[in-house]
C-alpha positions in Angstrom: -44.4 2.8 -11.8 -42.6 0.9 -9.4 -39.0 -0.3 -10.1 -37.5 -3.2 -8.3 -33.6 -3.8 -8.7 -31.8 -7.2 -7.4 -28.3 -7.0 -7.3 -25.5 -9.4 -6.6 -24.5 -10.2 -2.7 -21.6 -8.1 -1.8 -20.3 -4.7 -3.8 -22.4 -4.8 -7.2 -20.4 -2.1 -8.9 -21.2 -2.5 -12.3 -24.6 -3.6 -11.3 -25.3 -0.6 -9.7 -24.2 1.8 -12.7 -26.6 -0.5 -15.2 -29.7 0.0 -13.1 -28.8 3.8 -12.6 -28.9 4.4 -16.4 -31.9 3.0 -16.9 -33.9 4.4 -13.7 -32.4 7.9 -15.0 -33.7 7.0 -18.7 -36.9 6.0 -17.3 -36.8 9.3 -15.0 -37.3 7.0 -11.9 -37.3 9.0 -8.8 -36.0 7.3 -5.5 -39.2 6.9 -3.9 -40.6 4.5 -6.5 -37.5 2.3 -6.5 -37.1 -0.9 -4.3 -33.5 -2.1 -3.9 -32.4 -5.5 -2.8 -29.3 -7.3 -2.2 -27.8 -10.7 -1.6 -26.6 -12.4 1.5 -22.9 -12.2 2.9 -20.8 -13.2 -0.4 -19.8 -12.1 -3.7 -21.9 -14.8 -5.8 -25.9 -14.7 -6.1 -28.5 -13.7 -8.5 -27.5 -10.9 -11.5 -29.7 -7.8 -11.9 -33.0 -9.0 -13.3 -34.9 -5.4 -13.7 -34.6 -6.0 -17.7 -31.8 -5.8 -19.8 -28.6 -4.2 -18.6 -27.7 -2.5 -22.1 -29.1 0.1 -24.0 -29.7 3.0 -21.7 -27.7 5.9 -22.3 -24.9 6.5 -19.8 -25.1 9.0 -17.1 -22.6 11.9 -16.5 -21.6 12.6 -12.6 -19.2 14.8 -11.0 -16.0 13.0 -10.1 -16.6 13.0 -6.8 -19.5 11.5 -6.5 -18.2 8.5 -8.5 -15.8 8.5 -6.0 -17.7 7.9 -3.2 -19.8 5.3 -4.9 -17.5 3.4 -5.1 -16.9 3.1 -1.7 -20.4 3.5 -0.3 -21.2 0.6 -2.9 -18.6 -1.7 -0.5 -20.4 -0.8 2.6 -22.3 -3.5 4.4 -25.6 -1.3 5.1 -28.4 -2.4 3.3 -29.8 1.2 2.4 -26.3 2.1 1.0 -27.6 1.4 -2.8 -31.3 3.5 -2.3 -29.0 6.3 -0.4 -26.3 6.8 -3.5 -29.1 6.9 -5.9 -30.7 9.3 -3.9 -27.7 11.1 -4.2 -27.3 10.7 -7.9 -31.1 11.7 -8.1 -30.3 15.3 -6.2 -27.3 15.7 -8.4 -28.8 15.3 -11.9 -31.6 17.3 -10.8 -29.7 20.7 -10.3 -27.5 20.0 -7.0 -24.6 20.0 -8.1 -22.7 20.9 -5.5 -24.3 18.5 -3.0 -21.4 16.2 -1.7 -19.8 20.2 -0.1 -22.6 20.6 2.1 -21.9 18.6 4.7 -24.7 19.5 7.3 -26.8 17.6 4.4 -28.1 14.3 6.2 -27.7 12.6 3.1 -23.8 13.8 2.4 -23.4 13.3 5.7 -24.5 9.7 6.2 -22.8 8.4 3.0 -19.5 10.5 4.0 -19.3 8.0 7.4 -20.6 5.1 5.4 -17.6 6.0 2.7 -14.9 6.5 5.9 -15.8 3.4 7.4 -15.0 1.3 4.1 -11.8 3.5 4.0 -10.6 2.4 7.4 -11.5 -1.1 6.9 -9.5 -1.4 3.6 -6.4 0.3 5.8 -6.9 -2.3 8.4 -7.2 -5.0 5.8 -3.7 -3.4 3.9 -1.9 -3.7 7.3 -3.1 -6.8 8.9 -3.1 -9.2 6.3 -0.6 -12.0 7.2 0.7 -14.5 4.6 1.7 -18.2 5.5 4.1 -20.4 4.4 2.3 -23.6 2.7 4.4 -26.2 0.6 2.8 -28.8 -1.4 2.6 -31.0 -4.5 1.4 -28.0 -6.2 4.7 -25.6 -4.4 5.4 -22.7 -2.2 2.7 -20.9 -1.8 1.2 -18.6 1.0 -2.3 -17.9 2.7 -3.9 -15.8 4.9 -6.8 -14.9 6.9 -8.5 -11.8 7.1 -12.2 -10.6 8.5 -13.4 -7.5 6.8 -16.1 -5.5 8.3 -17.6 -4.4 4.4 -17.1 -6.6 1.3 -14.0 -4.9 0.9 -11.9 -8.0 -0.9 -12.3 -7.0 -4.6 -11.3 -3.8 -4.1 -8.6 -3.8 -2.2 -7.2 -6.6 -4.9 -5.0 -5.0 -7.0 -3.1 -3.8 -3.7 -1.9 -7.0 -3.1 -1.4 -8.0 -7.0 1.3 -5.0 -6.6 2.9 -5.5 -3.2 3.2 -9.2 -3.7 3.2 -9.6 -7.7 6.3 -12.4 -7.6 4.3 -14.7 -4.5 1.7 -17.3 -5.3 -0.8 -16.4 -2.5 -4.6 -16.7 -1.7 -6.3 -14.0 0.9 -9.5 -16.2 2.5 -12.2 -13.9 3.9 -15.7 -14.3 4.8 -17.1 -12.7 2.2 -14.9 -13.9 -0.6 -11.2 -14.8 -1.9 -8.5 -13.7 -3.7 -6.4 -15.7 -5.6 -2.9 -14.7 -7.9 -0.4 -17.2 -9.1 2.3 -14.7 -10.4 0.1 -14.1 -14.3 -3.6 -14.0 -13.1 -5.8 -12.9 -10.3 -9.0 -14.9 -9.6 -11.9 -13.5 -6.8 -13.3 -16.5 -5.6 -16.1 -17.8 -2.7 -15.8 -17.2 0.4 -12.9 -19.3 2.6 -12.6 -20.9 6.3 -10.2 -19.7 8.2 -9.7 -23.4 9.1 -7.7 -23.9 5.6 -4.9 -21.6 6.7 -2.2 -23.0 8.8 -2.0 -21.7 12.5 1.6 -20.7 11.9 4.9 -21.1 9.8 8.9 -20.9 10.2 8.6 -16.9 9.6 6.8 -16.8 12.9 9.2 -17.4 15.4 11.7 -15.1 14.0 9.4 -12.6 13.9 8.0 -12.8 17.4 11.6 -12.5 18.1 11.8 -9.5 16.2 9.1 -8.0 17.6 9.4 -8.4 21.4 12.9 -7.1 21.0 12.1 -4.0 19.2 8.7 -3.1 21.5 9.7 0.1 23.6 7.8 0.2 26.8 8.5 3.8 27.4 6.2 4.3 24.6 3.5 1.9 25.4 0.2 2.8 24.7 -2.8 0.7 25.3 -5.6 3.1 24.4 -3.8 3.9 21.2 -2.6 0.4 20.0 -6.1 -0.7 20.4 -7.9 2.1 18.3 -5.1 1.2 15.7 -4.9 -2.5 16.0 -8.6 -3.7 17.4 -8.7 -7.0 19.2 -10.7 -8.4 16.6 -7.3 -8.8 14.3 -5.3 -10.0 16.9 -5.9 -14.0 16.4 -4.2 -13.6 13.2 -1.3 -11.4 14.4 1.1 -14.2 15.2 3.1 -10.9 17.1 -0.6 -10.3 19.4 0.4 -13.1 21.1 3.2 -11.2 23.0 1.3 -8.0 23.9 -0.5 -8.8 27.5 2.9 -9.2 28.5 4.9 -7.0 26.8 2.4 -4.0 28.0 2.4 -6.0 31.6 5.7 -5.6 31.9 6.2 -2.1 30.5 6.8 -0.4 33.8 9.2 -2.6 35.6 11.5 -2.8 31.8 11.1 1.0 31.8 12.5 1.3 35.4 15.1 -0.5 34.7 16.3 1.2 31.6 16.3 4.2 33.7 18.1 2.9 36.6 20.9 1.5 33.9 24.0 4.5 34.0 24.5 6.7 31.1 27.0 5.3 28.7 28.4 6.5 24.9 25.3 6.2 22.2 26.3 2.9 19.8 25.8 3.3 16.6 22.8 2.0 15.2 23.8 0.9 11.3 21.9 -1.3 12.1 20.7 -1.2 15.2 20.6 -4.5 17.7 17.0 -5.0 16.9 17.6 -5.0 13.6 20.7 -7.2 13.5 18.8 -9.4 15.7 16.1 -10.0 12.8 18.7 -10.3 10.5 20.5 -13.3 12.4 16.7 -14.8 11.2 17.9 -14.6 7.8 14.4 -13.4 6.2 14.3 -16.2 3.0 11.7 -14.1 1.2 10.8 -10.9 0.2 7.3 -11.0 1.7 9.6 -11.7 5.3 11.5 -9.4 5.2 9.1 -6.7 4.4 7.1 -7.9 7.7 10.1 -7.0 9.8 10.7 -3.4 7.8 6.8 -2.9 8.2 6.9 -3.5 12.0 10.3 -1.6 12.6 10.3 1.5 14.4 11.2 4.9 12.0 15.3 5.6 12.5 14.4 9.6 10.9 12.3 12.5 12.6 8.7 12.5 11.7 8.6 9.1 9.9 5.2 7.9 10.3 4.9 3.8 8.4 7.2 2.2 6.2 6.7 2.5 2.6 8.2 -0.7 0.8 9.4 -1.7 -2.3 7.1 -3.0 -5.1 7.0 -4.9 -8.4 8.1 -8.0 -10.0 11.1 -10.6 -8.9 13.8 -11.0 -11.2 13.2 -7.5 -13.1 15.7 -6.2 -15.7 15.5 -2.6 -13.5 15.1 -1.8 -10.0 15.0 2.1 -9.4 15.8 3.5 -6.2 15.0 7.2 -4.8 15.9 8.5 -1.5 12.6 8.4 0.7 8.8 8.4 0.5 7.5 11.6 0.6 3.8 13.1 2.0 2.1 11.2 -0.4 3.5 7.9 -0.5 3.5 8.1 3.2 -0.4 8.2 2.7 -0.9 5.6 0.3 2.1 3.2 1.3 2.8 3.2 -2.2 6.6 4.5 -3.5 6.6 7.0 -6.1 2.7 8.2 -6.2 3.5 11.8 -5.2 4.1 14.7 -8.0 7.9 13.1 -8.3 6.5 10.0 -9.0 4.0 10.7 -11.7 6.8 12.6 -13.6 8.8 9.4 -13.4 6.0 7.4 -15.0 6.0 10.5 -17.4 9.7 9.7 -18.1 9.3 5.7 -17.8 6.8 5.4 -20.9 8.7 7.9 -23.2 11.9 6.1 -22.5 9.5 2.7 -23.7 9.9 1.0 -19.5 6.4 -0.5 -18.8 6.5 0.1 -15.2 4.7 -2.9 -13.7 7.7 -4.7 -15.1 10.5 -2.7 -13.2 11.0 -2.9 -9.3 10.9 0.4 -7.0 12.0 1.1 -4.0 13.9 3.6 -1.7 17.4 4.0 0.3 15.4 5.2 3.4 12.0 3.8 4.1 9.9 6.4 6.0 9.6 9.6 4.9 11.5 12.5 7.0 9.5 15.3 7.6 9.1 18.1 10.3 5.2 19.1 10.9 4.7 23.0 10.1 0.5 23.6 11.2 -1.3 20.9 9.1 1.8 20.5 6.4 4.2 17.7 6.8 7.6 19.4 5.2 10.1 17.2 3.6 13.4 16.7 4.9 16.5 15.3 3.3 18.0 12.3 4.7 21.9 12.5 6.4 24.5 10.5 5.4 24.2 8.4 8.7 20.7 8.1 8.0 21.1 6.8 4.8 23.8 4.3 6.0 21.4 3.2 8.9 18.8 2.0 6.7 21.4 0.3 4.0 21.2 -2.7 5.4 17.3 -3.2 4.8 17.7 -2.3 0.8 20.8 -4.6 0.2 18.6 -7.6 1.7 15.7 -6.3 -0.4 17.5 -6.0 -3.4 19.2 -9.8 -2.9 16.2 -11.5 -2.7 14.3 -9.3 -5.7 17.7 -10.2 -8.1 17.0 -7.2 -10.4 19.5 -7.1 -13.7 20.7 -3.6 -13.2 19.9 -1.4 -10.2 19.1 2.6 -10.7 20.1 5.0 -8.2 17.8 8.3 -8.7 19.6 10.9 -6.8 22.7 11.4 -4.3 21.0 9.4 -1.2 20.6 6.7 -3.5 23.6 6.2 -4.8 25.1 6.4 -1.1 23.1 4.0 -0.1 24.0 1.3 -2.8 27.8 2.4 -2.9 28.8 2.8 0.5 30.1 6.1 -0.1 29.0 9.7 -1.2 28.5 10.1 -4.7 28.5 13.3 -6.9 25.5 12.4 -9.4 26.9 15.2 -11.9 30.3 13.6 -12.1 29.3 10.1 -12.3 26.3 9.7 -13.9 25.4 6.7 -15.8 27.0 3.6 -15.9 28.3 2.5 -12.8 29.3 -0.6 -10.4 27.9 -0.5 -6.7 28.8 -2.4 -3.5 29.2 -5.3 -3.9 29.6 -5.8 -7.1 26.5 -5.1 -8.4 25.7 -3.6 -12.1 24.4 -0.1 -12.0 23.3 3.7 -13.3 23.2 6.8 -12.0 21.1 9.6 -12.5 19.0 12.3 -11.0 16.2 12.0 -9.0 12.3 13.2 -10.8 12.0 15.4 -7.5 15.3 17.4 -9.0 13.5 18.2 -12.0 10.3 19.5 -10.2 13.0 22.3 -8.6 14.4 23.5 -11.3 14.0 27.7 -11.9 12.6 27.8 -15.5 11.1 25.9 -18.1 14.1 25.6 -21.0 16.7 24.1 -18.0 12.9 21.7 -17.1 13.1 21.0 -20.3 16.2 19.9 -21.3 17.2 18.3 -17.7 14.1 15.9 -18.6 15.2 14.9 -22.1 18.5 13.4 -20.4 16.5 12.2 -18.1 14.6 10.4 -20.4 18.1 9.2 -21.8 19.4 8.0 -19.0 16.4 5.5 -18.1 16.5 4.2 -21.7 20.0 3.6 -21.9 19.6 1.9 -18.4 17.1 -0.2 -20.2 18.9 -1.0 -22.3 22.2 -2.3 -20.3 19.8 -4.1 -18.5 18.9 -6.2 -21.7 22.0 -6.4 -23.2 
């Protein structure tokens, strides 16, 4: 019996998973299945191979459902009749399939699955919002060209990077729509209905140009990490034929200047020089930290803050670590899952509390393949407090949590001994506070009775911050 499956344009998900339950109920192998998919957008026909419900689901190894779906996001036509093959091998005793990699199969989806990965990257860093006010408000847009029908996935990214913005990301393939309570995925957009440029802009260029080092120019390198293709809705890719033109006579020069005393960079002049911008919104001011050059060893991108405007909390830890280095995320590594640990016991819905940390790249020295962490100095700390008092301005939280020594330096101007002044406490300038450890202290500790009991304060100390917050 021949099976024919239509699913909808774009990444059919949940279409996908229906028709796989009932090809595996109906033992349908691959050969006598026909897939076929819509056009370039998310909207078209639904599955019409006979009703979705009633076939038993089907169990797969995590990993597999992993990389469907990714594969499912892919813009290759085969990529539905490949991950059922793959489903088919699975269930029918190869289960350890996706580990050999010489496979033709694993090793086909595995660049299919890579692909989507570096298009959603690309997609996380060059997404750029602009300014639109109306009848309806503020609001901001943007523009972005993904190679794979990419938009619904990398949603929820954006919800949580840019949760207090009403903003609308217009693709090819779709939309994405969140007015501060609700996200809506929409048709697809013109790049005609965002505006060519806003009042950010020019600061930003600014910014930029004064902060590109042409001893460090690359061309080969900023071209595998920024393509061409992005650059018409870079408003900075404007600047870079002549910034890379004139590398070598800038670089000259700055060798020809005499050696003088090192200034002290808290802040440095590029960064004061973005600062004379004054940066009116979070969103701006996370484009200059973004495009700002790591002041610690090792630091690879900045990590920024997250969550709502306004919140009762804001926590702040000390760095990003290997982890949230990775995913761009704070507070995603094994310190940050025991904080969410710690968050729901003390009765904090995280979503509704804003994180953050003093320093925003993650110090590290490479060992082999292992990125090792390294603490922060003092002078460090101090050279990136500039960037979290502006943050924390514009986010307004009610109280502000310092997890750990480097925090609390960095919100009170001077060293703090966590043990002696934990809890309540008042930072520069003026602003309503706690103290406390940070999660990563816990994870050190030698046994499991001092584990134990330095997490139940723990857990007291984020409640009772909760409830200052409130009062």
């Amino acid at each position: 019996m021949q099976h024919q499956i239509v699913l909808q344009p774009g990444a059919d998900l949940d279409g996908f998973r229906q028709a796989v339950r009932r090809l595996v109920a109906a033992g349908a192998a691959p050969d006598g299945v026909t897939w076929q998919a819509g056009g370039a957008d998310l909207f078209g026909a639904m599955v019409h191979d006979g009703e979705r419900n009633g076939a038993p689901p089907v169990v797969l190894p995590r990993a597999l459902a992993d990389l469907i779906r990714q594969v499912v996001c892919h813009r290759d036509r085969e990529r539905y009749a490949l991950l059922y093959q793959a489903v088919w091998r699975v269930l029918r005793g190869e289960a350890a399939l996706l580990q050999v990699q010489s496979d033709p199969l694993v090793h086909r989806l595995g660049r299919m699955a890579q692909s989507v990965g570096r298009d959603v990257h690309k997609m996380h860093a060059f997404v750029r919002f602009r300014r639109l006010e109306d009848a309806s408000g503020e609001r901001y847009l943007a523009w972005f060209e993904p190679e794979h029908y990419i938009v619904a996935a990398v949603a929820d990214f954006f919800v949580e990077r840019f949760r207090g913005m009403v903003w609308s990301i217009l693709t090819p393939v779709g939309s994405l729509h969140w007015d501060r309570h609700r996200l809506d995925i929409g048709p697809p957009g013109r790049r005609e209905q965002v505006p060519e440029q806003d009042a950010v802009e020019e600061g930003w260029r600014g910014y930029y140009a004064s902060s590109f080092n042409p001893a460090r120019v690359n061309p080969t390198a900023m071209r595998a990490e920024m393509p061409r293709k992005y650059w018409r809705n870079l408003p900075e890719a404007a600047l870079i034929p002549d910034l890379v033109r004139s590398a070598p006579e800038r670089v000259r020069a700055m060798v020809a200047q005499p050696p003088s005393a090192a200034a002290k960079r808290s802040p440095d002049r590029a960064v004061a020089a973005a600062l004379s911008q004054a940066p009116d919104s979070l969103e701006a001011l996370n484009r200059i930290i973004a495009a700002a050059e790591p002041l610690v060893p090792g630091g690879g991108r900045a990590v920024l803050g997250e969550g709502p405007l306004q919140p009762a909390l804001a926590l702040v830890g000390e760095q990003p670590g290997d982890e949230e280095d990775r995913q761009g995320r704070p507070f995603v590594g094994p310190a940050g899952q025991l904080l969410d640990r710690a968050l729901a016991e003390a009765g904090i819905d995280r979503a509704r509390i804003y994180l953050t940390n003093a320093v925003k790249h993650f110090k590290c020295e490479q060992r082999g393949k292992r990125r090792l962490h390294r603490s922060p100095t003092a002078g460090e700390v101090k050279q990136y407090r500039w960037w979290l008092d502006r943050e924390l301005a514009l986010v307004q939280p009610r109280l502000v949590v310092a997890l750990g020594a480097s925090a609390a330096l960095a919100l009170a101007g001077r060293p703090i001994a966590v043990t002696q002044e934990r809890g309540e406490f008042r930072f520069s300038p003026g602003r309503p506070g706690y103290v406390t450890v940070h999660p990563a202290h816990l994870l050190r500790l030698p046994d499991e009775t001092s584990r134990r009991d330095a997490y139940a304060a723990f857990v007291a100390d984020l409640a009772r911050a909760s409830a200052l917050a409130v009062a």
